[in-house]
DOSE-693159 format. One record per atom (N, C-alpha, C, O): x negated, y, z negated. Coordinates in pm, whole numbers, plus 50000, padded with zeros to 5 digits. Each point is the difference from the previous one (the first is absolute). Layout:
<atoms>
XYZ/...
</atoms>
This chain:
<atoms>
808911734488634/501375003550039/500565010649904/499625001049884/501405007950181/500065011149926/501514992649929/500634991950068/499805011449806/500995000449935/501105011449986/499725011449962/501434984850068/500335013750023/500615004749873/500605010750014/499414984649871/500335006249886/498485012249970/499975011349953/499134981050093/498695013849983/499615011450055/499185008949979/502034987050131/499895012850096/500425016549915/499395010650004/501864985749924/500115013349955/499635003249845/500124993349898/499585014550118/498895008049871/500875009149969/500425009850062/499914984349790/500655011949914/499515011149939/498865000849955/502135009750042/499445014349971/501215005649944/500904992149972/499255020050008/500655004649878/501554999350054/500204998750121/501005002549774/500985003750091/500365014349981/499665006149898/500924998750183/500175017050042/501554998149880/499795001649879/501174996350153/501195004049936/500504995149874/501174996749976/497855003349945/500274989849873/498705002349922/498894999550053/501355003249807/498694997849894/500915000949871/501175003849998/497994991649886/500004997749883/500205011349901/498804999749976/501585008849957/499665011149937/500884995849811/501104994649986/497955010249901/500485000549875/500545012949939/499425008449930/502184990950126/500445015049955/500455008049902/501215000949975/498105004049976/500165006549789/501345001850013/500545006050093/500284986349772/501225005849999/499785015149946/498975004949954/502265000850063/500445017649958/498725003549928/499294991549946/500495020550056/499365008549886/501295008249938/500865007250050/498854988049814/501215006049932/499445016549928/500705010049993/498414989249978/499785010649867/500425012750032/500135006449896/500195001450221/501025008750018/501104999949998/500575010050046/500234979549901/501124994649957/500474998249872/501154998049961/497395003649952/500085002149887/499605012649939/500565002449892/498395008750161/499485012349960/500225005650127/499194996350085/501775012649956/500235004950170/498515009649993/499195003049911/500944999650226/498645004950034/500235016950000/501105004350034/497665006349920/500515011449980/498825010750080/499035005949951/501474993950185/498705007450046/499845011649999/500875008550015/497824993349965/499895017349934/498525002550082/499504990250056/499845022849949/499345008950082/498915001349908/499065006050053/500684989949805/499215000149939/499224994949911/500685001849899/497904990650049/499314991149959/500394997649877/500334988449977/499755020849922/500335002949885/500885010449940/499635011750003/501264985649954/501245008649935/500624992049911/499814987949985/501185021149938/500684999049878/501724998050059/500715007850064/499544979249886/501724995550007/500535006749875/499444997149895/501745012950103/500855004049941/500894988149940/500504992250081/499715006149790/500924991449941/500775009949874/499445006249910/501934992850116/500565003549891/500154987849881/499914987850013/500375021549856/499814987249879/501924996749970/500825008849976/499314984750028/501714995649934/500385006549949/500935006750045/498484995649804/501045002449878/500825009550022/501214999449981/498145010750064/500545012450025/501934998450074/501085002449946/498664993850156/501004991050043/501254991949975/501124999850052/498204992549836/501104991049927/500565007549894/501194997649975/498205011349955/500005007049897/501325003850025/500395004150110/500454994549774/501505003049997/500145013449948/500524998849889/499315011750133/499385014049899/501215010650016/500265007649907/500584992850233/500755007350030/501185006949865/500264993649898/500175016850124/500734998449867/501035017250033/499785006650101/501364998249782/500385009950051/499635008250013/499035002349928/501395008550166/499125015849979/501335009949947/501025001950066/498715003349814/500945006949975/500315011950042/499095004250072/501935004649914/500215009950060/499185010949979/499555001449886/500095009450227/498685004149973/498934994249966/499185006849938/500644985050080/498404993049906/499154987150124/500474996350108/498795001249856/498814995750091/500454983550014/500384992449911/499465005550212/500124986250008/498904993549937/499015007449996/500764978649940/498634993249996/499234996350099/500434997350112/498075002449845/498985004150126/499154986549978/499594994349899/500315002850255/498724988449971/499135005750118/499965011550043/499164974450012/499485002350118/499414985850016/500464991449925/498475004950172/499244987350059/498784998650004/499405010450027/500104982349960/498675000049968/499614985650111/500724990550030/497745012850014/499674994350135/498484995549949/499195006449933/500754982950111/498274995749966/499614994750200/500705002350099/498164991549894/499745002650148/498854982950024/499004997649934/501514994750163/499204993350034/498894996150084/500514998450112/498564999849894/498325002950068/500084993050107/500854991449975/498615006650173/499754990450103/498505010050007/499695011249958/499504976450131/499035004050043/499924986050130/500264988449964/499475013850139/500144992450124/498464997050060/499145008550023/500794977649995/498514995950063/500284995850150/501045003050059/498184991649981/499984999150160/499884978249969/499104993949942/501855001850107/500034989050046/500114994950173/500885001350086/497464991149910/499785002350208/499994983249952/500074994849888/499784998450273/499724992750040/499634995550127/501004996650063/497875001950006/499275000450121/499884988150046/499824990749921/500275006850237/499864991550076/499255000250124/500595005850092/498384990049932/499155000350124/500324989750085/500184988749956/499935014950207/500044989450132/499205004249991/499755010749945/499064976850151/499195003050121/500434999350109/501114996550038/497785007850033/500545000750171/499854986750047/500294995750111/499194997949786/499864986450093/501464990449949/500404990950072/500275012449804/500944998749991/501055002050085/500564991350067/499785023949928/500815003850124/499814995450148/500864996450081/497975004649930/499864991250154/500054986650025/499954996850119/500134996449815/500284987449973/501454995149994/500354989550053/500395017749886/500915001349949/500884998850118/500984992550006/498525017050103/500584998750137/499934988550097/500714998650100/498484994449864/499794988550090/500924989950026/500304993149903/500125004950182/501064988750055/500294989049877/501174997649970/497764996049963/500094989049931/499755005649886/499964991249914/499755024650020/500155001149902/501764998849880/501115004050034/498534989349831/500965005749936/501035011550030/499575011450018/501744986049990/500575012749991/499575013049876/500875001449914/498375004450079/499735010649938/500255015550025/500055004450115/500105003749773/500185010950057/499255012549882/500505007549916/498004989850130/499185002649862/500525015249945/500005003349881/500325003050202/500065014649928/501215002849987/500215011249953/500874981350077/500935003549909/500114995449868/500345005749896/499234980350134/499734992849869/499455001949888/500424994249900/498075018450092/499235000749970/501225011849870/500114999149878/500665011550229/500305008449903/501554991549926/500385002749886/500004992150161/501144988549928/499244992949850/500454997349889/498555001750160/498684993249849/500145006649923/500674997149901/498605017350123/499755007949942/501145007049918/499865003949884/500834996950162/501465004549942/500354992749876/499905003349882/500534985750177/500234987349897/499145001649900/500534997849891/498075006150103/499164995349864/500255016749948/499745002349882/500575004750171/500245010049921/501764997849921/500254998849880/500585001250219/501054995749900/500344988749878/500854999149912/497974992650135/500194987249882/498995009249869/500164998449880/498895010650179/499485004549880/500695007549914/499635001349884/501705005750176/500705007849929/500904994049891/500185003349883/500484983450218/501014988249896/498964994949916/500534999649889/498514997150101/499494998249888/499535008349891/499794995749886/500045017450155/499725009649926/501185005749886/499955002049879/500884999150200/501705003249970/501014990049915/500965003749934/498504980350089/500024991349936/499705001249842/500725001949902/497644995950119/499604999849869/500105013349919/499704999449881/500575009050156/500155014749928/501384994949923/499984999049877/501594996650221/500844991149901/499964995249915/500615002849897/498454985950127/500344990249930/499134997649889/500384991049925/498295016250037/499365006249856/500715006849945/499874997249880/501375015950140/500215010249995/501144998049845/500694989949987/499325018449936/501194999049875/501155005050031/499815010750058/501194987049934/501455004350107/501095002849889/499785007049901/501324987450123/501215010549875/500214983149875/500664999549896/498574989950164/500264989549921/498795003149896/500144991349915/498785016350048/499155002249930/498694991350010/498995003949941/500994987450113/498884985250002/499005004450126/500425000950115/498635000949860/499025000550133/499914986750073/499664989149954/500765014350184/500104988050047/501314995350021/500014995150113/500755004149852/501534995849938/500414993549908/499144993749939/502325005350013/500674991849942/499784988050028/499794997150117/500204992849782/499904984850045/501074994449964/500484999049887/500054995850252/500844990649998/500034984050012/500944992850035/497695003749923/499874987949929/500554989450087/500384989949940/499745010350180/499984993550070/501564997650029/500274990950079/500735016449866/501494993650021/500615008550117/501224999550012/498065008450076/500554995950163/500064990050047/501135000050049/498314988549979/499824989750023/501574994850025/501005002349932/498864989650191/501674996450004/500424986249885/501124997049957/497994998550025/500024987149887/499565005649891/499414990949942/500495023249964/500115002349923/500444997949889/500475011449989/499834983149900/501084994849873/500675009750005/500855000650090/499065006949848/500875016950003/499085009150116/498815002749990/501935000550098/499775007250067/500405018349973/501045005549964/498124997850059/499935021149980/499815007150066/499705011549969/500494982050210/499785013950068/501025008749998/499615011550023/501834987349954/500825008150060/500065009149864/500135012250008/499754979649838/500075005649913/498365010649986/500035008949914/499214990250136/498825005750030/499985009650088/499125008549983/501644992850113/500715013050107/500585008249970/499855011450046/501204984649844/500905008149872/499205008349965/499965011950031/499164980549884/499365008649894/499215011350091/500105012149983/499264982550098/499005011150099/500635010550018/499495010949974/501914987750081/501135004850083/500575019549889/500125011750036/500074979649805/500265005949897/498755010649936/500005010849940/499014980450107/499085012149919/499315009450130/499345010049971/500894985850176/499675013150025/501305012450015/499805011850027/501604981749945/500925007150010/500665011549859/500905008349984/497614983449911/500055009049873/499045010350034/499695007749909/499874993650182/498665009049994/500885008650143/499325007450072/502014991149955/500595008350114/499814996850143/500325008950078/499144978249979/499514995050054/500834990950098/499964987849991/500895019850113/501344987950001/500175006450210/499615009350070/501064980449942/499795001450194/500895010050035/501065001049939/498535009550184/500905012349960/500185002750194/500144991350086/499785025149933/500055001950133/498515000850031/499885002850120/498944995949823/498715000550070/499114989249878/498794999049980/502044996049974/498844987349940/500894983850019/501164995950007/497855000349994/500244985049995/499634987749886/499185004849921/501074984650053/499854992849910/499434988350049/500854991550026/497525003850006/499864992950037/499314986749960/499465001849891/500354985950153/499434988249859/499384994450110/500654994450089/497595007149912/498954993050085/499924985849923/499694998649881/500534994650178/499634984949984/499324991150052/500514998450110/498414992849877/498964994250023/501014988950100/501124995649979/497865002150145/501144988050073/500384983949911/500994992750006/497865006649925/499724985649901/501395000549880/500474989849951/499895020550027/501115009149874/501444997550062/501014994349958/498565014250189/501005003450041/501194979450034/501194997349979/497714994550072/500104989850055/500694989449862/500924992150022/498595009349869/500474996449909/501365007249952/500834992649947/499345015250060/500815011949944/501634992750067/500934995549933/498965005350187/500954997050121/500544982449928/501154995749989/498004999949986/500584987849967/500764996949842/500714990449970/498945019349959/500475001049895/501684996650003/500725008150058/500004977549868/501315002250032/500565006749961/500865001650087/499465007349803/500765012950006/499935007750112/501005004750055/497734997349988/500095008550127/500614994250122/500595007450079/499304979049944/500694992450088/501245003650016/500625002250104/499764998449768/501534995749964/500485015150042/501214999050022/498435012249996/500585013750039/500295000550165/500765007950056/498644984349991/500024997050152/500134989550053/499314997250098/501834992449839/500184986050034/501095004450142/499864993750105/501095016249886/500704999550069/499685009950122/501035005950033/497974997350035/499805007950089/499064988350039/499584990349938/500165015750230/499934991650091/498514999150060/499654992350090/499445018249833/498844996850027/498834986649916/499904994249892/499605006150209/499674982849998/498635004249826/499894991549911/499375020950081/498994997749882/500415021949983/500205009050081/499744989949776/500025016549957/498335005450028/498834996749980/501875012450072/498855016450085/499835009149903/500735000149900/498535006550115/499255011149889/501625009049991/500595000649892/499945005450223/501105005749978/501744994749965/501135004750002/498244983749968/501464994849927/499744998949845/500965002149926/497744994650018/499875000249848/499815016149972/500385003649888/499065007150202/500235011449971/501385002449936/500255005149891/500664989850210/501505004149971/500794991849897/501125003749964/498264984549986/500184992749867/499865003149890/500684997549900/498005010850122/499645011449888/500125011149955/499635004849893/501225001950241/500095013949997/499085006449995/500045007849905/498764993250176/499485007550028/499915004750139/500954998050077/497965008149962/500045003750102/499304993050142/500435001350114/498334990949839/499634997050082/498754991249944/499205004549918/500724981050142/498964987649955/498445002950054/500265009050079/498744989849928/499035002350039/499254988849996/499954996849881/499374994650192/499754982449972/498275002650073/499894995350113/499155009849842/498394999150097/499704983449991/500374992049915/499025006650178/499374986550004/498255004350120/499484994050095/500225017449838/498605003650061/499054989949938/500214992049909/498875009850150/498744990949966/498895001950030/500045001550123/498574999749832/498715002150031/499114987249999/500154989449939/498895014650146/498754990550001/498965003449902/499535011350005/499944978249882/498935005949960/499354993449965/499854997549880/499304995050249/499194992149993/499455009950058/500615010450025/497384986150019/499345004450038/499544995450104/499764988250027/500075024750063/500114994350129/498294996250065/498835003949993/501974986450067/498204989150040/500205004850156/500765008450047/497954980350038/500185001650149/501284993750037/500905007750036/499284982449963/501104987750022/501385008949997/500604999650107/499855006249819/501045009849977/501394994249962/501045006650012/498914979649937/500484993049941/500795000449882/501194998149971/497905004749977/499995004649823/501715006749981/500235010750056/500994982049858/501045001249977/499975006149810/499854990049930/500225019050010/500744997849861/501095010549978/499765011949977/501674981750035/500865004750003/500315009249872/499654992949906/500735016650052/500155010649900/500995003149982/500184990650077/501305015449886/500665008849947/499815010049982/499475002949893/500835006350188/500335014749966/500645003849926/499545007349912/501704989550090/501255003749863/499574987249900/500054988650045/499675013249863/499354991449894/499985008349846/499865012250007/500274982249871/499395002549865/499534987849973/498804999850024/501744985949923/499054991449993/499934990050116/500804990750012/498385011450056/499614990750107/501724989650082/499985003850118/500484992649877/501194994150046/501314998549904/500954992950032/499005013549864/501275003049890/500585001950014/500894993549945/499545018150146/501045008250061/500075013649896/499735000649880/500755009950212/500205014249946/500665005850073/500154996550117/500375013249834/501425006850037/500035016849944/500055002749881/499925005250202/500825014649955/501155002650046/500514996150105/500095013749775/501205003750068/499665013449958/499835000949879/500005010950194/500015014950010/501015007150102/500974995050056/498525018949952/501395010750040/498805005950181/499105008249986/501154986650131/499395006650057/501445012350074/501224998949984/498055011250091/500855012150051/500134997650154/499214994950079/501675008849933/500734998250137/499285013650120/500005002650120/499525002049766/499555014850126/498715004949855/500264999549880/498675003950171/499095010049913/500135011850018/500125001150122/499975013149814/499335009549991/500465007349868/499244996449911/501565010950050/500325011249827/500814991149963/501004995950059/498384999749794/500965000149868/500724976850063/501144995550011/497694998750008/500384987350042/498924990549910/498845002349966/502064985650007/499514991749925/499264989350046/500624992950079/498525004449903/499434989050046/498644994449906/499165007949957/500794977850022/499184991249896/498585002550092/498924998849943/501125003450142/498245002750022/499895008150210/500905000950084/498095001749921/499385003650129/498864991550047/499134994049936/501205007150252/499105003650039/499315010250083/500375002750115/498725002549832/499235011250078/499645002950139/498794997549999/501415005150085/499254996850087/500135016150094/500965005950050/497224997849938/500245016250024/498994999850175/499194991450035/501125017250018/499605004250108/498485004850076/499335009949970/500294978450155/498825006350032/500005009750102/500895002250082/497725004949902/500055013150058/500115000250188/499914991250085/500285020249918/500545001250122/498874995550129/500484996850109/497945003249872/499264991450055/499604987049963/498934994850031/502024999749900/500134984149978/501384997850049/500654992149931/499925012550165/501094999850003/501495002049968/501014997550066/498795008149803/501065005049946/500754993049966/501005007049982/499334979649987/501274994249954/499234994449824/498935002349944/502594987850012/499584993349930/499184990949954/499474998849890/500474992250249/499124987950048/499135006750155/500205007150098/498854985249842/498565006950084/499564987250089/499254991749949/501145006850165/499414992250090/498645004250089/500175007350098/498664988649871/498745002450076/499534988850097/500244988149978/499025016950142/498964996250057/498935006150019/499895012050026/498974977549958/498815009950042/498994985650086/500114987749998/499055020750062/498474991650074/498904996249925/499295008949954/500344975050016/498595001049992/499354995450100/500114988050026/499185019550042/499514998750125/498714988650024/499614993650098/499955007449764/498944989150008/500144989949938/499034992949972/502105004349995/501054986749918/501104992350132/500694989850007/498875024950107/501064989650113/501574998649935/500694989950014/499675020149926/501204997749896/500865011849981/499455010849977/501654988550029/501425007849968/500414997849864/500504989049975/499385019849927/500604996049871/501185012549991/500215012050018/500544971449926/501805008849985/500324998449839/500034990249926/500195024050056/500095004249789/501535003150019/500555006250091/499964987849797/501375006549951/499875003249860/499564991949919/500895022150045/499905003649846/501235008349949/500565007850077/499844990349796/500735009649916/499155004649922/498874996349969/502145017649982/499385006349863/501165000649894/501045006550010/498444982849852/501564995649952/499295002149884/498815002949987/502674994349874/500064996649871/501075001249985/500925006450054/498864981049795/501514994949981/500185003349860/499034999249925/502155004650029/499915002349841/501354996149973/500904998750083/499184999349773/501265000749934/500555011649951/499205004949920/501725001450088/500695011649964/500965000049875/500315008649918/499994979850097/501684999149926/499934985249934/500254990650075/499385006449773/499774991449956/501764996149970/500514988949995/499885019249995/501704994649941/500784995350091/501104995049974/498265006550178/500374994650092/500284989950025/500994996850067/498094995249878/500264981750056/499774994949891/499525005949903/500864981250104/499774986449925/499464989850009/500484991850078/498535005549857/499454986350073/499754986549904/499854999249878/500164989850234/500174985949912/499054994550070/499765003450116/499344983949794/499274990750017/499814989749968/499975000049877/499834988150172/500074987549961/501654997750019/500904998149918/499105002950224/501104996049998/501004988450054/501214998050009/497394994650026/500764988650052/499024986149904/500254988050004/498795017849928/499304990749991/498945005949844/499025006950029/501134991449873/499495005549861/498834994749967/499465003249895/
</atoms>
């Protein structure tokens, strides 16, 4: 006798699936992106002193005013090719079509992949160039703050730690204007502690939002603008099963401590603009298509296979060490 629960045979559903979606890529948020037409060239930087230099003085009658001038040193990029490739088969794609197949949609998907592993290669690249890097606090790596972000802190030091950041890049001329900004990247683990801190509570007891947003402690602080990544990488090794989970930190100095910059990014790039670092990203040729980002297909005919490449041609540098500030160990010493 037939059962009629066996009658129907499950198969995929069409309007509904599962997907793990990377929060933001920040690191153009922290080094804006600077596209240029060429592999290798020299960034123009003027030097301060010249600048601050108080030298002006009278010119007497008949007689020569005092004379200075500026002096310019120059910073290096050199740009590599970051690809990442994805092959369908046809038996994929044809499959793919079948009534009871998975909702799939291999070749769009394929360059959505591909994309993604190129941009996570950049946040990590752009990352760690940060967060090794010696900044206007002098410490490679950062300042340690010994763990008193922390909202249960004994004495707590972030805000008195924002000060100080705040002061020494504003001794070096360094202050939010009509084309720069003042901005403080914070780890989400930092940021999450940070928020609970009761002093900080206590600045927003009387407004009506239910938990403080990156742009309300911006405005607690006077700056310009909060920056909170909570990216993440896999770096386990990948088996058949495809299983394999080890969650990573991108924005990181010691493994889950917490870290924090506060630097000057620019509201617009091109003459005579400040900014704590770049990114590169120069142009392919006009039979690769000509843009920034290089989307390919090609045939392997005896692979039965469509492989879909997405690539940049990037580098990231620091420009402007007096630019930013950075802290570590900051939730946890």
């Amino acid at each position: 006798m037939v059962i009629g629960k066996n009658i129907v045979t499950a198969s995929a559903l069409k309007n509904a699936s599962i997907f793990y979606q990377s929060p933001e890529f920040l690191a153009e948020q922290v080094f804006p992106v600077l596209q240029t037409n060429a592999p290798t060239m020299k960034i123009t930087k003027y030097l301060p002193a010249d600048y601050f230099r108080n030298d002006a003085d009278v010119r007497g009658e008949g007689g020569e005013a005092r004379r200075g001038g500026f002096k310019t040193t120059e910073v290096s990029y050199s740009t590599v090719e970051t690809a990442f490739a994805v092959p369908i088969t046809d038996e994929l794609r044809r499959n793919a079509k079948k009534q009871s197949a998975q909702p799939l949609q291999p070749d769009i998907e394929a360059i959505e992949l591909a994309k993604r592993k190129v941009m996570l290669k950049r946040e990590s690249e752009v990352a760690s160039l940060i967060t090794t890097a010696t900044w206007a606090d002098g410490a490679p790596g950062g300042s340690d703050a010994n763990g008193q972000w922390a909202s249960d802190a004994g004495v707590n030091t972030f805000v008195a730690d924002i000060r100080t950041a705040l002061q020494v890049l504003r001794s070096k001329g360094i202050v939010s204007g009509a084309n720069m900004e003042i901005r403080l990247l914070v780890d989400d683990l930092t940021f999450d502690q940070v928020t609970e801190i009761p002093g900080v509570k206590e600045q927003f007891k009387y407004t009506s939002a239910e938990s403080i947003t990156p742009d309300m402690l911006a405005r607690m602080l006077k700056i310009d603008k909060v920056i909170v990544p909570s990216v993440i990488e896999n770096t386990a090794r990948e088996t058949k099963a495809g299983t394999e989970f080890t969650a990573s930190r991108v924005w990181k100095i010691n493994g889950t401590n917490g870290m924090a910059l506060l630097y000057a990014y620019p509201k617009r790039l091109g003459l005579r603009v400040m900014s704590a670092g770049l990114i590169i990203n120069d142009k392919f040729d006009e039979e690769e298509g000509g843009g920034h980002e290089r989307v390919m297909k090609w045939r392997e005919a005896s692979n039965h296979q469509d492989v879909y490449e997405v690539g940049e041609l990037r580098d990231q540098l620091q420009v402007c060490a007096e630019a930013g500030y950075m802290f570590k160990d900051t939730i946890v010493t």
